[in-house]
C-alpha positions as CSV (number, residue, x, y, z in Angstrom):
1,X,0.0,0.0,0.0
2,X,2.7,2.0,0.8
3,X,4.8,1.3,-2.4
4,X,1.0,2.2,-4.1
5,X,1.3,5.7,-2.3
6,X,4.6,6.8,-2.9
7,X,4.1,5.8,-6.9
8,X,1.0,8.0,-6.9
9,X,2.8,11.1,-5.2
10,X,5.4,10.5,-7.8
11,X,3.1,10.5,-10.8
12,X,1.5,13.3,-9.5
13,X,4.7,15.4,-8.8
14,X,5.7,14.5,-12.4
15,X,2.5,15.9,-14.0
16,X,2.8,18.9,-12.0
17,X,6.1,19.7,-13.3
18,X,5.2,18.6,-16.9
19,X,2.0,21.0,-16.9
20,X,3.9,23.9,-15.3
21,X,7.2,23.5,-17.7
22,X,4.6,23.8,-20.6
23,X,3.1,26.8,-19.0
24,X,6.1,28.2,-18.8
25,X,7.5,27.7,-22.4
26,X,3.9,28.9,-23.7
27,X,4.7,32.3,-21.7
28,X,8.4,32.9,-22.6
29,X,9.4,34.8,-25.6
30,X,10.1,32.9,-28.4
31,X,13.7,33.0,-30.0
32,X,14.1,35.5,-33.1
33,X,14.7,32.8,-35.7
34,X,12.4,29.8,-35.5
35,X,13.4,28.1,-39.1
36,X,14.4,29.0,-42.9
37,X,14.6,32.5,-43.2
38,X,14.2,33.0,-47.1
39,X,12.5,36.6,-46.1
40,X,13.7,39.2,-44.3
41,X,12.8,41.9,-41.4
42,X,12.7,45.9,-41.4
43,X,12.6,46.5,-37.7
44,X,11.9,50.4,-37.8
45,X,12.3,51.8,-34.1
46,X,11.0,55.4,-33.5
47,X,12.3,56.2,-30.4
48,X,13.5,59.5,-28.4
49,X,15.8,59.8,-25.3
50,X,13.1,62.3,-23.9
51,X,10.6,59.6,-23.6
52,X,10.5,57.5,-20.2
53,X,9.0,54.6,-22.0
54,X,11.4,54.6,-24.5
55,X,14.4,52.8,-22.4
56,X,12.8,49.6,-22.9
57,X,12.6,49.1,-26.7
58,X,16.0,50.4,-27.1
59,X,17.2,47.7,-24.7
60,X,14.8,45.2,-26.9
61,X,16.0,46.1,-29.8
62,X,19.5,45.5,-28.7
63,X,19.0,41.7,-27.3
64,X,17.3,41.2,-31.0
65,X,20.0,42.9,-32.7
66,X,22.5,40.7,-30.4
67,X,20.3,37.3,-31.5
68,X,20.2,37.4,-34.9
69,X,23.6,37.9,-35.6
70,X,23.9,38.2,-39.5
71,X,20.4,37.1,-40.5
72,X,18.2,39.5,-42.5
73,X,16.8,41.1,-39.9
74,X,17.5,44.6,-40.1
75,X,17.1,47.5,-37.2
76,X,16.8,51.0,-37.6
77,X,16.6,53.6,-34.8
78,X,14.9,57.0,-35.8
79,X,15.1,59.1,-32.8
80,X,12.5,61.4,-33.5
81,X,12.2,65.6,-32.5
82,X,9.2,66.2,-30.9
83,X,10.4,65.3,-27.7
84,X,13.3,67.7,-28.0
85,X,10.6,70.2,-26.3
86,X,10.2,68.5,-23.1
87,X,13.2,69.7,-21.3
88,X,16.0,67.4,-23.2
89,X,17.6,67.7,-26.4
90,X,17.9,64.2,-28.3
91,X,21.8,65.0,-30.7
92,X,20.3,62.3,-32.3
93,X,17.0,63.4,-33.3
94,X,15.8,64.8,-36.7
95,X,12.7,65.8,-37.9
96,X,13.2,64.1,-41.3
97,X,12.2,61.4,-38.7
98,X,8.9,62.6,-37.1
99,X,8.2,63.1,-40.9
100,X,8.5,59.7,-42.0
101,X,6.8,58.3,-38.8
102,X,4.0,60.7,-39.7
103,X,4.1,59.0,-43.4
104,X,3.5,55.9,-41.5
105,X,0.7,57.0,-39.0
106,X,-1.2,58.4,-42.5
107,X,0.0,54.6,-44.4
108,X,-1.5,53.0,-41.6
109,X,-4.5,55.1,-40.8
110,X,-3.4,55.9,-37.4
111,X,-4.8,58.9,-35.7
112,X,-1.6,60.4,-34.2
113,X,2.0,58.9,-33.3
114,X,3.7,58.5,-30.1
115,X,6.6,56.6,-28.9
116,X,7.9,54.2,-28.5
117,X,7.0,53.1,-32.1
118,X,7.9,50.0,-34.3
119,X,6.9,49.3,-37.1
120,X,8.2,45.7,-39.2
121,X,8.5,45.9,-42.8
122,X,6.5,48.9,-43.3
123,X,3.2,47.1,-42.7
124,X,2.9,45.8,-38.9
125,X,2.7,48.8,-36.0
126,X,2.7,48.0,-32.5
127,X,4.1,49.3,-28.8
128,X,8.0,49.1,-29.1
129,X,8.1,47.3,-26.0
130,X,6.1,44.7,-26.7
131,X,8.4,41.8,-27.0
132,X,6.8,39.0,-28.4
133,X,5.1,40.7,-30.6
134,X,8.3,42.0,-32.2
135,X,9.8,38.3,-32.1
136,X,6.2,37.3,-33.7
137,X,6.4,39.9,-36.0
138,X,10.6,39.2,-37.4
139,X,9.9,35.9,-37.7
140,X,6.2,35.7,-39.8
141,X,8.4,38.1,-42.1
142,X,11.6,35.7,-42.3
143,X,9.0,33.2,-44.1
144,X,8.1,35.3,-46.4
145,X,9.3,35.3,-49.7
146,X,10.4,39.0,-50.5
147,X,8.4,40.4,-53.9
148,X,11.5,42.5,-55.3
149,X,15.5,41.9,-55.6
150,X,17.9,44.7,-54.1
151,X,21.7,44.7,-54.2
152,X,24.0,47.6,-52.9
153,X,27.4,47.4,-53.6
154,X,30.7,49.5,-54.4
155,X,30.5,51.2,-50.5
156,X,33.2,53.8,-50.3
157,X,34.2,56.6,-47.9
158,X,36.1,59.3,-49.2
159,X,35.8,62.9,-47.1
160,X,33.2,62.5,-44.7
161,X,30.7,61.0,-47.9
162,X,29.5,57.3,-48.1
163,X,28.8,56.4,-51.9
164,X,27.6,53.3,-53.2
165,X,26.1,51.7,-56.5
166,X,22.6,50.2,-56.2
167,X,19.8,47.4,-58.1
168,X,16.7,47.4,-57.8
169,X,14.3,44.6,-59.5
170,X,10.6,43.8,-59.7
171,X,9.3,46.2,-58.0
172,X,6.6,47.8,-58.8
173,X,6.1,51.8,-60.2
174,X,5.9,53.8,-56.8
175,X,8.5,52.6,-55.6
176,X,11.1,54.5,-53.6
177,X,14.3,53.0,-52.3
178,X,15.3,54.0,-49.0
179,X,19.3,54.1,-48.1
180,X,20.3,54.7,-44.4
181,X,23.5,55.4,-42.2
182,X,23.5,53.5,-39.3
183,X,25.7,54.2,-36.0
184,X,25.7,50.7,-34.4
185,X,26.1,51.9,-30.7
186,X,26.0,55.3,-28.4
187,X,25.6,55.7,-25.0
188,X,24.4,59.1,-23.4
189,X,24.4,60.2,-20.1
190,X,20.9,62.8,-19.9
191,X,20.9,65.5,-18.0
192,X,17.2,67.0,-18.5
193,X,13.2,66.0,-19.2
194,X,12.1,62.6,-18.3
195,X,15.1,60.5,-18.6
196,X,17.5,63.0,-16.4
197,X,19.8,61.6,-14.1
198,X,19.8,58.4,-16.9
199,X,22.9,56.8,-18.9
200,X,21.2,55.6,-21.7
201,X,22.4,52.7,-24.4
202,X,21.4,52.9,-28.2
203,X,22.1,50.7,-30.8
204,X,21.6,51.2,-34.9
205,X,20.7,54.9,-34.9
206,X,20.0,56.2,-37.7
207,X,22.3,59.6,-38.8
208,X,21.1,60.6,-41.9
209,X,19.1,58.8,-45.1
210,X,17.8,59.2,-49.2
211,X,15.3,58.7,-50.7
212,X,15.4,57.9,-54.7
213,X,12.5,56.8,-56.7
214,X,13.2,53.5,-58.8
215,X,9.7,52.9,-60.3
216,X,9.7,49.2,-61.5
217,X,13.3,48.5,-61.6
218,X,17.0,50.7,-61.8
219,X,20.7,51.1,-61.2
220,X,22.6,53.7,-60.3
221,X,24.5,55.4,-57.8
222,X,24.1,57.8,-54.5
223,X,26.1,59.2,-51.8
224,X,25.1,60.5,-48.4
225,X,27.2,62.7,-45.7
226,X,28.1,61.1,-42.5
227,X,26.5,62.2,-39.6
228,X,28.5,64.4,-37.3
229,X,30.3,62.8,-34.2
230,X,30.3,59.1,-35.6
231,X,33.3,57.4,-35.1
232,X,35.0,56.0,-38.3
233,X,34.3,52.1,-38.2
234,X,30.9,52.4,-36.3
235,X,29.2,52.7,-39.6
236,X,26.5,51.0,-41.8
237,X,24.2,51.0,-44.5
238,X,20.4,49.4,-44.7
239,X,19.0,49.8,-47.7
240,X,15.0,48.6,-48.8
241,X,12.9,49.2,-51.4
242,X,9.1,50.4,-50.5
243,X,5.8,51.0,-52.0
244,X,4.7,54.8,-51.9
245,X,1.4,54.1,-51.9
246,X,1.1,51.7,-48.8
247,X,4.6,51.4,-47.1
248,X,5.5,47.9,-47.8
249,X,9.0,46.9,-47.6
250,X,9.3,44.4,-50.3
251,X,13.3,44.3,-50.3
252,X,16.1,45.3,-48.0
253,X,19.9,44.4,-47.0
254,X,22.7,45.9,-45.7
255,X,26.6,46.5,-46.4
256,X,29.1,47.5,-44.3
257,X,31.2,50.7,-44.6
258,X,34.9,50.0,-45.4
């Protein structure tokens, strides 16, 4: 009877754990990459160091940057300006950036814009917190198959200008493709607005961008200065081709700065 007792306990201790492991795995995040990834990911943070609630999707952004390693999964950090009138002025802020997050709320239909902001390949908007509906996000776009063909290559530096050569293929007529500088890392410490007191860690901040129509299909060239205060090495481009009338990202990679 004993013996009886002591299986029982056992078996019940067993699914006990069993139920509460799958709980568990149900409620954690999931990682970035859960299989083939024959797409690709435009992660497209809108951010500002005024903003309390901005801390956290910078620090997200930088454990998913940190995961997916040299995948296709692409992060941009547009700090944007309207914050700059709370008490604390963001160097990396632009108002080219509240523009084109202001391109997005009218894409989108949204009714204003507020931080933080992500939006994944032009077509999903959501808290930038939120985590697994990032990871949920990256990786339903890493299975799909991208509509268009981009390559950039010929990168050059040559006084304080970043050139390159670019192709674009099957897209369709309004189509626009968008080339970025990207600082990989910055830390500042804030003195002022909501963040004061705060040393704050950024990764893949965007310093300056172009935008060149490309229609259905082109080559060519562009060149972009480099924004001020970047440390040569630190540098990289993202480039992805979008529909103008809807914001779809339909092709994207990157190249490093020599």
């Amino acid at each position: 009877m004993k013996n009886l007792r002591r299986i029982a306990v056992l078996a019940f201790c067993l699914i006990i754990t069993f139920l509460a492991a799958r709980a568990f795995l149900r409620s954690a995040p999931s990682s970035v990459l859960t299989g083939s990834s024959k797409g690709f990911a435009v992660v497209e943070l809108f951010t500002s160091e005024g903003c309390s609630s901005c801390p956290p999707a910078d620090q997200l952004v930088a454990r998913i940057q940190q995961e997916a390693k040299d995948q296709p999964v692409y992060i941009l950090a547009f700090h944007v300006d309207y914050w700059d009138r709370q008490g604390w002025k963001d160097a990396f802020s632009d108002p080219r950036y509240t523009q084109r997050q202001n391109r997005y709320a009218s894409w989108l239909n949204l009714q204003s814009v507020y931080t933080p902001q992500i939006v994944v390949n032009g077509r999903k908007e959501f808290v930038g917190s939120q985590e697994n509906t990032l990871r949920s996000a990256i990786n339903s776009s890493l299975e799909q198959t991208p509509a268009a063909r981009l390559t950039i290559s010929d990168v050059r530096m040559d006084q304080g200008k970043i050139s390159w050569h670019y192709q674009v293929q099957n897209a369709v007529a309004n189509s626009s493709l968008i080339v970025a500088i990207v600082q990989r890392s910055a830390t500042t410490d804030v003195k002022a607005g909501e963040n004061s007191g705060r040393t704050l860690s950024h990764v893949q901040i965007v310093r300056n961008f172009s935008n060149t129509a490309v229609g259905t299909g082109a080559s060519g060239a562009g060149s972009l200065p480099v924004g001020q205060g970047m440390a040569s090495g630190d540098e990289e481009l993202i480039a992805f081709v979008q529909y103008d009338d809807n914001g779809q990202i339909v092709a994207a990679t990157r190249a490093p700065v020599p």
